[in-house]
C-alpha positions in Angstrom: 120.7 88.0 52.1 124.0 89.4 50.3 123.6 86.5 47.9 120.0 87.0 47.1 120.6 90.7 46.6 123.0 90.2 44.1 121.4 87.4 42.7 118.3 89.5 42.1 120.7 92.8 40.3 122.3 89.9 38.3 119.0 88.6 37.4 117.5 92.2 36.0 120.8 92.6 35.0 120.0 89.5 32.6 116.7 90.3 31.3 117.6 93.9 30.7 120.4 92.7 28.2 117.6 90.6 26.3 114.5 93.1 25.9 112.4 91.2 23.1 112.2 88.3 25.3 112.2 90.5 28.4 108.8 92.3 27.0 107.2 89.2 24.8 107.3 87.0 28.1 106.1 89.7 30.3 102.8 90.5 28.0 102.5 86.7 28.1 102.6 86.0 31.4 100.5 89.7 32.8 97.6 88.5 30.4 97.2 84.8 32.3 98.0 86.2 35.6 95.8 89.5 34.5 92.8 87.1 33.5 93.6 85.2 36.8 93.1 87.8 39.1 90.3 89.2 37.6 88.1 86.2 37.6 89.3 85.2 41.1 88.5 89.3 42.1 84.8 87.7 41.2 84.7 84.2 42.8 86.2 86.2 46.0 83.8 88.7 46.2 80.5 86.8 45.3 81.4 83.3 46.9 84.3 84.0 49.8 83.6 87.3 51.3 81.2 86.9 54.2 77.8 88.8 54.7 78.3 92.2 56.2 77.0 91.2 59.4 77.9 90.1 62.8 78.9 86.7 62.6 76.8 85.8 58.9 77.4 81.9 59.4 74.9 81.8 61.8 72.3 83.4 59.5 69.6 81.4 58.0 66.6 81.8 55.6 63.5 79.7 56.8 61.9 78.5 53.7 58.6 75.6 53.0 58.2 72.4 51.4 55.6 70.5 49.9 56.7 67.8 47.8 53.1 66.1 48.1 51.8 68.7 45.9 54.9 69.6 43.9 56.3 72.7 45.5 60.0 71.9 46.7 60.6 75.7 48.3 58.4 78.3 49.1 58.1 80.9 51.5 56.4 80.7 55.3 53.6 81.7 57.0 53.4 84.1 59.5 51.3 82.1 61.7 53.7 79.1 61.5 56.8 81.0 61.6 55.2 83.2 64.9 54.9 79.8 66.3 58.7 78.5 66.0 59.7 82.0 67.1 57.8 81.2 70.3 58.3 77.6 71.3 62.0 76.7 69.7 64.9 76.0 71.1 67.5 76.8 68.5 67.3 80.1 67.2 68.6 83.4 69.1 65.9 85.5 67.1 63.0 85.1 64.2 62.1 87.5 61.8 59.3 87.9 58.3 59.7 90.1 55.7 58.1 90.8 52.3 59.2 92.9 49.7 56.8 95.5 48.2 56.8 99.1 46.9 55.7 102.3 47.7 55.2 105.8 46.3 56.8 108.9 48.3 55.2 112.0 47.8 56.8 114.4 49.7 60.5 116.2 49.4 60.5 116.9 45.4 58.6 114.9 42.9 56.6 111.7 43.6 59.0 108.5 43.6 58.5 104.8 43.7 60.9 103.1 45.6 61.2 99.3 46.4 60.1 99.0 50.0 59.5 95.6 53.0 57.4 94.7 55.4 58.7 93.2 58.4 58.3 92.1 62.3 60.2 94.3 64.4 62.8 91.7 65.0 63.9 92.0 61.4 66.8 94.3 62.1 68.2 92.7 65.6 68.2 89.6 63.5 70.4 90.3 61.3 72.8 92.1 63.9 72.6 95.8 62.1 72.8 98.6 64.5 71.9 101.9 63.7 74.2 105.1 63.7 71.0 107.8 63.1 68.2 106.8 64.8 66.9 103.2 65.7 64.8 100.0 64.6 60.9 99.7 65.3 60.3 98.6 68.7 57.4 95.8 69.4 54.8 98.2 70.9 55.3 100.1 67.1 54.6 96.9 65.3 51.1 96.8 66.1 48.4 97.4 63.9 46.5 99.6 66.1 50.2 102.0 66.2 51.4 104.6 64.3 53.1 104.5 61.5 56.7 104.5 61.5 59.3 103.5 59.0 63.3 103.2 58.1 64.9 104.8 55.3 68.3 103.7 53.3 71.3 105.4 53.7 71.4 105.6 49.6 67.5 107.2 50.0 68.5 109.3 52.8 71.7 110.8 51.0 69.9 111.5 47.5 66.6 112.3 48.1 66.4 114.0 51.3 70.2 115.6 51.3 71.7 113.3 54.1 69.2 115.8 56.6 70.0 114.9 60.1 66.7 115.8 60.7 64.8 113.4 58.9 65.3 111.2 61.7 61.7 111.9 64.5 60.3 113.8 61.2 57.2 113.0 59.3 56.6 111.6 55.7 54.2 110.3 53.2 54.3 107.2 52.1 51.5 105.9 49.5 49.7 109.0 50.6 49.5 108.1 54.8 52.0 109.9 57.3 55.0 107.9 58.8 57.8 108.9 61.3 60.7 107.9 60.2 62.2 106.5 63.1 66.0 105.4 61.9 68.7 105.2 59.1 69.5 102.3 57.8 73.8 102.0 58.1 75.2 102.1 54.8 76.3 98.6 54.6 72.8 97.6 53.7 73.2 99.6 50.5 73.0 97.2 48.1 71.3 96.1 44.5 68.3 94.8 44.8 67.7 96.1 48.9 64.6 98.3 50.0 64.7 101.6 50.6 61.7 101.6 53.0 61.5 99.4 56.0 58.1 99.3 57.3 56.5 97.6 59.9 54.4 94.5 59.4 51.8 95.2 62.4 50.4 91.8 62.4 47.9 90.7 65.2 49.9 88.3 67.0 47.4 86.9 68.8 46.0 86.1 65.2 48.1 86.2 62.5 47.6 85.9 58.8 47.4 82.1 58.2 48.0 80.0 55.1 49.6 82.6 53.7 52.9 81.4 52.4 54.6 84.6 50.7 56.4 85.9 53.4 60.2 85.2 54.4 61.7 84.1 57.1 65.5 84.7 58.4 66.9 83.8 61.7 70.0 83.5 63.3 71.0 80.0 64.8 72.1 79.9 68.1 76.2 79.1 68.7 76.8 75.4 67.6 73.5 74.7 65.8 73.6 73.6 62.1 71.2 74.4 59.8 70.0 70.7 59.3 69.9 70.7 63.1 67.4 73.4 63.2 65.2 72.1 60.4 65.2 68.9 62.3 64.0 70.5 65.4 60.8 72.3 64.0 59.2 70.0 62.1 57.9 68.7 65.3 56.6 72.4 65.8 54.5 71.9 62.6 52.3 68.7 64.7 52.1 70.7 67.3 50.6 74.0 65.4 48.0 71.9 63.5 47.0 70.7 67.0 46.6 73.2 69.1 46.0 76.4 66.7 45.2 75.4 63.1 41.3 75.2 62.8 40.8 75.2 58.6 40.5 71.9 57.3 41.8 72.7 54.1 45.0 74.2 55.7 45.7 70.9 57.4 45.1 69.1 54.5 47.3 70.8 53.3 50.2 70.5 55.6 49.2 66.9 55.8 48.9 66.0 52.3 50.9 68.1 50.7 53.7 66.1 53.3 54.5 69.8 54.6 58.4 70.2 55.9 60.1 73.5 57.0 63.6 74.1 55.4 66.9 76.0 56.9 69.5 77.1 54.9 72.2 79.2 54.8 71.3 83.0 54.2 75.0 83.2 52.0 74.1 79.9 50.4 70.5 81.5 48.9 72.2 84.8 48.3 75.1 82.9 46.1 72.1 80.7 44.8 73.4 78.5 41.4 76.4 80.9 40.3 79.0 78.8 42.8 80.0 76.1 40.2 79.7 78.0 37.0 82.3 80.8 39.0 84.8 78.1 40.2 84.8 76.3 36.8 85.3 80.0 35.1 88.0 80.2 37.4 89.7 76.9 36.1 89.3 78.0 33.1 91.2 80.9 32.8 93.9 78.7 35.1 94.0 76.6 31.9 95.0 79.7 30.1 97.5 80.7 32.1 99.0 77.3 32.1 99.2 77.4 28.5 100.8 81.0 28.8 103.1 79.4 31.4 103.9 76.6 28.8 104.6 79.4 26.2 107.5 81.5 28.6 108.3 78.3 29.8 109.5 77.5 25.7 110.9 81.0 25.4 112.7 80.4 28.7 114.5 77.1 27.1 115.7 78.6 24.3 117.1 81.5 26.1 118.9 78.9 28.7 120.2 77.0 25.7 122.2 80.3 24.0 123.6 80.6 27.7 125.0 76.9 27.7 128.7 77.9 27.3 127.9 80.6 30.2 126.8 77.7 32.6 129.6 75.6 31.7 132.2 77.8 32.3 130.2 79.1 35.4 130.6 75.0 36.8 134.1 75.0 35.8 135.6 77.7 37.8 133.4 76.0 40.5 129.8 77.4 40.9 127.8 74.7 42.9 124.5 73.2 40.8 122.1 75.0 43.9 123.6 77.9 43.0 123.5 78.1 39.3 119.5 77.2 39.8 119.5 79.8 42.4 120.7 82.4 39.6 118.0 81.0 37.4 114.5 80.7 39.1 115.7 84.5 40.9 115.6 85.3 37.2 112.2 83.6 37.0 110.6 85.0 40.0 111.9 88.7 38.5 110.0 88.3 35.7 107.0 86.7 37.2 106.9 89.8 39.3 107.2 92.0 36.4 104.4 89.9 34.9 102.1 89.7 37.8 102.7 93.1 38.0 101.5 94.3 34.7 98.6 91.4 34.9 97.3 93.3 38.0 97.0 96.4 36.6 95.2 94.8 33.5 92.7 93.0 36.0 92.0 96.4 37.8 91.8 98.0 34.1 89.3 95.4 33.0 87.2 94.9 36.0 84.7 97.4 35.4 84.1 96.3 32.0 83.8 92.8 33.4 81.1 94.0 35.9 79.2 95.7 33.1 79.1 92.6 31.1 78.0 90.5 34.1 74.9 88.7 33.8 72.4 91.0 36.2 71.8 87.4 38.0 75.1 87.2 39.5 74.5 88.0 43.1 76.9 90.5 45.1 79.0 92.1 42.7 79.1 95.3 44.8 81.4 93.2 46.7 84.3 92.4 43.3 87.1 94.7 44.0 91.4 94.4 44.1 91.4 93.8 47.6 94.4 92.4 49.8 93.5 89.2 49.6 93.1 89.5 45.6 96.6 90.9 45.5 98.1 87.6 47.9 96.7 85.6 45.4 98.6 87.3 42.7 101.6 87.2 44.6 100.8 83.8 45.1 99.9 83.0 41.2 103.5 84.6 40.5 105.3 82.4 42.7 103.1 79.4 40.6 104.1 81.0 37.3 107.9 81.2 38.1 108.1 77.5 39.6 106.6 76.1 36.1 108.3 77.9 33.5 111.7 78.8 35.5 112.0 75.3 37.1 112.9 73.0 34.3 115.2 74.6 32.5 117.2 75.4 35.8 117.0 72.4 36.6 118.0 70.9 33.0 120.7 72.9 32.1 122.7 72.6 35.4 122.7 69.2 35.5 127.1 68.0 35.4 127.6 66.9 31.9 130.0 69.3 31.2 131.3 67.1 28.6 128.2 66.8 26.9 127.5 70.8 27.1 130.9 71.7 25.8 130.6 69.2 23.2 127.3 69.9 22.0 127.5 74.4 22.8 128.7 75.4 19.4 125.9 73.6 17.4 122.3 74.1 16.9 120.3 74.1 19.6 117.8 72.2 18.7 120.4 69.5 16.7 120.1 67.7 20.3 117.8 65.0 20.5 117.5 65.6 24.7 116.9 69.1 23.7 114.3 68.7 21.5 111.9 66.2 24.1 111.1 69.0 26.8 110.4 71.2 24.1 108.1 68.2 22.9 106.5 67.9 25.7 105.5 71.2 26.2 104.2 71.7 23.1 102.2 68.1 23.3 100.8 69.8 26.9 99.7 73.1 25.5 97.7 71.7 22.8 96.0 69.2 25.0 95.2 72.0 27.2 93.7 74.4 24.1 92.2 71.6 23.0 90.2 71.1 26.4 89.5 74.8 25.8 88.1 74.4 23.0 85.9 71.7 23.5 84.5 73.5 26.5 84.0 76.7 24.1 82.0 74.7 21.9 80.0 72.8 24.0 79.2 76.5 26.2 78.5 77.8 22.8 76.1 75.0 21.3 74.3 75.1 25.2 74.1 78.9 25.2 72.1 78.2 21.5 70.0 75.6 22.5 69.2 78.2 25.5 68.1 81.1 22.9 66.1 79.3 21.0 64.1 77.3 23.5 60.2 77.5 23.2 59.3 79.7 26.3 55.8 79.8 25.2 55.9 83.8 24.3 58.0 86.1 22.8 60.0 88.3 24.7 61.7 90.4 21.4 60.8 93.9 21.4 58.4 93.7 24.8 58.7 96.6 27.6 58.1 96.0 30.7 57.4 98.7 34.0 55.6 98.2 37.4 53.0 100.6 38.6 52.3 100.9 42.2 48.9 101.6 42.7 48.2 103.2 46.3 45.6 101.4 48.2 44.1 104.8 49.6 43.5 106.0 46.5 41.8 103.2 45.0 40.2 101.2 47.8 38.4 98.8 46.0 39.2 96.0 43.2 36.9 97.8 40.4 38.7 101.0 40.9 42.3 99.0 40.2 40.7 97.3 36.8 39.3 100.7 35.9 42.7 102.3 36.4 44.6 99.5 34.7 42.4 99.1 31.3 42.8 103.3 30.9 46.4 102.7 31.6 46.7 100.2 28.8 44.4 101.8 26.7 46.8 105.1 26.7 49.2 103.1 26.1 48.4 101.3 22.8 47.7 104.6 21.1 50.7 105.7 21.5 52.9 105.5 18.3 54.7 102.4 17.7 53.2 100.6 20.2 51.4 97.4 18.5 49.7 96.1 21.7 49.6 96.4 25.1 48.4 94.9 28.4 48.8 94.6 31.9 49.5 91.4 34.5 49.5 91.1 38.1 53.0 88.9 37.5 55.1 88.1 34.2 55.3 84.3 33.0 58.9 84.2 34.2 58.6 86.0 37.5 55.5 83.4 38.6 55.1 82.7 41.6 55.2 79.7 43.8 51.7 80.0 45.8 48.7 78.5 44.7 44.9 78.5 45.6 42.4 75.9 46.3 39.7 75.1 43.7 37.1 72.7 43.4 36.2 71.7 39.6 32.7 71.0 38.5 31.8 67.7 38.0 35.3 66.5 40.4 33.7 66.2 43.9 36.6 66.7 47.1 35.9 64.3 49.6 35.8 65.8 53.2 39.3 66.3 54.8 41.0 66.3 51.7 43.0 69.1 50.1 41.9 70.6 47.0 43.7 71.0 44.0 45.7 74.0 43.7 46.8 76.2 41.0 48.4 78.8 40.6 46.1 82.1 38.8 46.9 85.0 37.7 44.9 88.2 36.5 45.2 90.2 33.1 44.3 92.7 31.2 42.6 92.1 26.9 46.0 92.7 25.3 48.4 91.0 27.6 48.4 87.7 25.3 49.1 89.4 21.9 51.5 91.7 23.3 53.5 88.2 24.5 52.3 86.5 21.8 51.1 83.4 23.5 49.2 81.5 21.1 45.8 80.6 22.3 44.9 77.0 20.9 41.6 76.8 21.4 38.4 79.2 22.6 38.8 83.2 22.7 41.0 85.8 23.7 39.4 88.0 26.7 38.1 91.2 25.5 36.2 94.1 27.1 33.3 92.5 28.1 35.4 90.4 30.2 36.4 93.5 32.5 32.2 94.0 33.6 32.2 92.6 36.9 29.1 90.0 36.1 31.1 88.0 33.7 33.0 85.0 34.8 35.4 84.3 32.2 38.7 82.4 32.3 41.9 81.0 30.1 43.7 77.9 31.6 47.2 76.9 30.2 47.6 73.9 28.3 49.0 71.9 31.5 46.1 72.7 33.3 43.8 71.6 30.9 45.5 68.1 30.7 45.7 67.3 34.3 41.9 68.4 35.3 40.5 67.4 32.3 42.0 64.7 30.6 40.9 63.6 27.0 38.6 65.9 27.2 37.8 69.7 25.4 38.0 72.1 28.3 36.0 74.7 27.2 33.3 75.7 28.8 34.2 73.8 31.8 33.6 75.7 35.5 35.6 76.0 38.6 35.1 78.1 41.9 37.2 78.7 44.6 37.2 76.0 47.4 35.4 76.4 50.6 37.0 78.9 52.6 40.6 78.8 51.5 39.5 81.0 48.1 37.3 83.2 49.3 37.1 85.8 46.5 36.6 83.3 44.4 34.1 81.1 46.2 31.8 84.4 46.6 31.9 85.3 43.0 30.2 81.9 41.8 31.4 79.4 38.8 33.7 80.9 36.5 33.6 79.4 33.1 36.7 78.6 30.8 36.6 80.5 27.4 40.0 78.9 26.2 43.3 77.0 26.4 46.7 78.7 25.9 49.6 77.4 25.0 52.1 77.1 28.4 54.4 80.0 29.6 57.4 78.7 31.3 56.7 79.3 34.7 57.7 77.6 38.2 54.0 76.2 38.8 52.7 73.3 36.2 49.1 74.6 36.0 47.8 78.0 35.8 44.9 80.2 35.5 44.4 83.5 34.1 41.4 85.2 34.9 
């Protein structure tokens, strides 16, 4: 310990002496170990920190699959997933949930916050108890029960003033009374989280059916896999369509459509696609730091070359080899400290600006901090840093040619061929390694390029976009909704600067994955067989110039199409190619199928006025009505 103590004052000792190297290899080394840490303070937060639940590897989302008819994952049905809930074997608890929003209206100004629906297993699920109050109990998750609902801790604290109270009182929501029953614990503050829980008061003993935009989570029992429980409902699905599932075109469906249910991991969907792009970010900026190690690592040689004569007098008057590299990497590792750090406080410096640049896709970034584990791997970088660029020249300059040192100490120092070959090879390393990084930056920037300037089929520059919740109680039926949707666009376009306007029930890039049975004039369905579905979506006269879609054949709805006798429709360019092939597509009909589209079926053929060109969307072909 006495050696190492003195090893280490020698050591700053040293470095001290030499303070233009001392501060040019320190700024070196704390911006690679700074850039580092900050990107790992990412990939640790969004990939490596687990779920703040009890024991998140065991939770699971429950998803769909359809490949027969082209949908690879979608969300589940509350019939089917009421069904697994009661008759499996591998899950401790099932819950649904769908997002939504609602308007408060009470407590200061009217607000809109994001809200879900959910069975009353939602919360014992995910393992979240309750400090203020409690979850919904099954007899409140009834649709012939009061109303009750959960607020966020975030909701709680800045609209209502962290009120103790608020818990048994009574609020509005969308303009009906509910007792707010518990607060949600502040763990479950997060972006893109409700603020509202409300129950889903399904009939169990006859659920919504066929209705696949609801999610599913559940957590697996001890030992069961994911696969493992995928495996063991699909059996379930047979056994639904035999003893429960009456509509023919609903077993068609699952039938044809080669229906499958899906497990996954809840982290897994959470993380989604950013886990490779974050781990080759991270080797990335490891590339960088190996080129700053390469650079103290040259600064490091020259310096142990001026101290030749030192080191040959040191082994003269008997210093061993182990401890003349001793002396050395001690003098490394105090350096790497001092660069690790100064990198650390850049990190925690530049980490809020990182988070402000971050895409908004990136999931979990309320979980990127300095933590302990961020600062072990700095430590741990550090002790990396010191081994590459303190290593070889201890190691080559203590070697026992004395001769050779003392021979060669009062020349140049780079007269030595030997000398001149690590040197060499650093150098040859460095610029492999930028030139890596530069071929990557290239080929990121050429993607990114292509990515900006692909044909999305509308125009997003200078287009707004705002969600209105429109409260079911105060406009009960469909007309009242259109009526209250064309003013609200009207208003809008006369409003200055504003060259057009309109209004959508979804935006091309936010589509959907559901569809709905049709049955085209002209393309008979045999019995038993499912329908074609496609995926529609209703608008407002304005919505396509205010995109820009092109439309390349018919007319453009206008506002005779709002009357409620006029059947008029626009398909997308996909649509028109797969149900009418070769031919011109307007004026063809379509109604809904059977029972599966009932609004449809019970307003009659609707007629198509035009073709317009395809929005990217999940779905191949689309309606707009």
């Amino acid at each position: 310990m006495r050696t190492l103590v003195s090893d280490l004052r020698e050591g700053i000792r040293s470095l001290r002496t030499q303070q233009r190297f001392l501060i040019v290899a320190s700024l070196t080394l704390a911006l690679g170990i700074g850039a580092v840490t900050a990107i790992f303070s990412v990939v640790n937060g969004v990939l490596l920190t687990p779920l703040p639940y009890p024991q998140p590897d065991r939770l699971v989302n429950l998803w769909s699959t359809a490949p027969g008819v082209g949908y690879d994952r979608f969300p589940v049905s509350p019939d089917l997933l009421l069904f697994y809930r009661k008759h499996n074997t591998v899950f401790e608890n099932l819950a649904l949930y769908q997002g939504s929003r609602v308007n408060l209206t009470e407590s200061g100004s009217p607000e809109v916050v994001d809200a879900a629906l959910t069975t009353h297993t939602y919360f014992s699920t995910l393992g979240v108890g309750f400090s203020r109050g409690r979850s919904y109990t099954e007899d409140e998750d009834k649709p012939e029960s009061a109303r009750v609902a959960i607020v966020s801790h975030r909701l709680w604290t800045r609209r209502y003033g962290a009120d103790a109270s608020l818990v048994g009182r009574t609020i509005r929501i969308d303009g009906q009374p509910a007792q707010v029953v518990g607060i949600a614990p502040a763990s479950m503050d997060r972006p893109n989280t409700p603020d509202v829980w409300l129950p889903a008061r399904f009939n169990t003993a006859n659920p919504p059916t066929a209705t696949f935009s609801w999610r599913g989570i559940g957590r697996l029992k001890p030992e069961v896999r994911a696969d493992q429980a995928a495996t063991h409902l699909e059996p379930l699905v047979q056994r639904a369509m035999s003893e429960y599932i009456q509509s023919d075109n609903y077993r068609a469906f699952l039938r044809d459509g080669r229906y499958r249910p899906m497990v996954s991991s809840m982290k897994e969907d959470i993380i989604g696609g950013v886990r490779e792009p974050l781990w080759i970010l991270l080797g990335t900026v490891g590339m960088v730091l190996l080129v700053a190690c390469g650079n103290v690592a040259n600064l490091c040689l020259i310096r142990a070359e001026s101290r030749q004569r030192e080191i040959a007098v040191r082994t003269a008057l008997g210093a061993s080899r182990g401890g003349l590299v001793r002396k050395l990497m001690t003098e490394a590792v105090v350096l790497a400290a001092i660069g690790t750090a100064l990198g650390v406080l850049f990190s925690w410096l530049a980490l809020p600006l990182l988070l402000q640049l971050a895409p908004g896709t990136i999931p979990r970034l309320e979980e990127v901090r300095i933590s302990g584990i961020v600062l072990v791997f700095a430590a741990g970088i550090a002790i990396f840093s010191a081994l590459i660029f303190g290593l070889v020249p201890a190691i080559r300059y203590t070697r026992p040619h004395m001769l050779t040192m003392l021979k060669h100490g009062g020349r140049s120092a780079t007269d030595h061929p030997t000398r001149q070959r690590g040197r060499q090879l650093l150098v040859i390393g460095q610029t492999a390694m930028a030139l890596v990084l530069l071929v990557g930056s290239g080929l990121l920037a050429r993607s990114f390029a292509r990515l900006m300037n692909a044909d999305q089929g509308f125009v997003p520059d200078h287009v707004l976009t705002f969600r209105v919740v429109v409260p079911q109680p105060a406009f009960p039926k469909p007309a009242e909704v259109v009526r209250f949707a064309q003013d609200l666009v009207d208003r809008l376009s006369e409003l200055p600067g504003i060259e057009a306007a309109g209004a959508t029930t979804e935006l091309p890039v936010a589509a959907g994955t559901s569809g709905t049975a049709f049955e085209f004039e002209g393309q008979p369905i045999d019995a038993g067989r499912l329908p074609p579905l496609v995926h529609y979506s209703t608008v407002t006269p304005g919505y396509f110039k205010a995109l820009r879609i092109p439309l390349l054949r018919g007319s453009e709805f206008d506002s005779v199409d709002l009357r409620d006798d006029v059947r008029s429709v626009l398909v997308n360019a996909a649509a028109a190619a797969k149900f009418w092939p070769g031919k011109d597509a307007i004026g063809k009909r379509f109604r809904g199928a059977r029972t599966e589209a009932a609004w449809f079926a019970s307003r009659g053929w609707w007629q198509m006025s035009g073709t317009k060109v395809c929005a990217r969307r999940r779905v191949r072909s689309s309606i707009t009505r």
